[in-house]
C-alpha positions in Angstrom: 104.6 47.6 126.6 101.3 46.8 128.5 99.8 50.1 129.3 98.1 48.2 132.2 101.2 46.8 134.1 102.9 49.3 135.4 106.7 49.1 137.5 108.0 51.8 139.5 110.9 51.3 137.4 108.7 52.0 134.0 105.7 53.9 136.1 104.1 56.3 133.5 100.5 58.0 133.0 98.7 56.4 129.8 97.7 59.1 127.5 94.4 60.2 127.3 95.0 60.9 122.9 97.2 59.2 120.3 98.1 60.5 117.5 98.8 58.3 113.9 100.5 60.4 111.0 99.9 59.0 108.0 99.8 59.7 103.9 96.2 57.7 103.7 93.5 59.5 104.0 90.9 57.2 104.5 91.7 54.8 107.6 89.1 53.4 109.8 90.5 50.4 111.2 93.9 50.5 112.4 95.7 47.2 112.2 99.2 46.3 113.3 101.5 45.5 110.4 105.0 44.5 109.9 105.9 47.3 106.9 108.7 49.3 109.0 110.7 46.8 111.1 113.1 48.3 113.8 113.4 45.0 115.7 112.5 41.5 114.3 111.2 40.5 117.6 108.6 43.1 117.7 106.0 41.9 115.2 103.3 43.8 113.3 102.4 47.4 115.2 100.8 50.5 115.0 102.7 53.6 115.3 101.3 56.2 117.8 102.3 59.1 119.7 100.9 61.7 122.0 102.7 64.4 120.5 100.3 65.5 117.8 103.6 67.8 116.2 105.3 64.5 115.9 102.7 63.0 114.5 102.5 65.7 111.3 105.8 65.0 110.7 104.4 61.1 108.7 101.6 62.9 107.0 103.5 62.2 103.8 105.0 58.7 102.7 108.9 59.3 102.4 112.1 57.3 103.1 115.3 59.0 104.6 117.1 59.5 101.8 115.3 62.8 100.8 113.8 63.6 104.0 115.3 63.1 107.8 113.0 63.9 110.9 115.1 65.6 113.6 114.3 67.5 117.3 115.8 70.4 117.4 115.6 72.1 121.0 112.1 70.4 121.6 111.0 71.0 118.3 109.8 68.9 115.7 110.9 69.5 112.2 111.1 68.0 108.8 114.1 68.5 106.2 113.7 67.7 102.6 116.1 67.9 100.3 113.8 67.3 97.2 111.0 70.1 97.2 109.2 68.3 93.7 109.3 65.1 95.4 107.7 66.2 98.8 105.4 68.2 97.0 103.9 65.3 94.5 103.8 62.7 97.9 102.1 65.8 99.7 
């Protein structure tokens, strides 16, 4: 979504901060890619947030079957099921 055009049916304040989790240490340049894919229509992106809690949650590279992000009551929160593996991607 444009952060420029703005509806009064999708009317929102662009943040001031975004926040990118990510396992690499050493980025300087973010550039969209296509890695994840949620919708084949959407193209390369960026992933961004400005909930810097949500953001901690992709600090290490894992798939969903041995970790699962979930909300509870308005809090962010990682479950792993493999301690070992967490700790060697940590």
């Amino acid at each position: 979504m444009d952060f420029e055009k703005k509806s009064e049916a999708t009317a929102f304040e662009r943040p001031k901060i975004l926040y990118h989790g990510s396992s690499l240490g050493d980025i300087e340049i973010f550039e969209p890619r296509a890695k994840t894919v949620r919708d084949e229509k959407e193209g390369p992106v960026v992933f961004a947030t400005p909930d810097k809690a949500y953001a901690t949650l992709f600090l290490v590279e894992s798939d969903d079957s041995w970790t699962q992000k979930v909300n509870f009551e308005g809090v962010h929160t990682i479950v792993i099921s493999d301690r070992e593996r967490y700790e060697k991607a940590d």
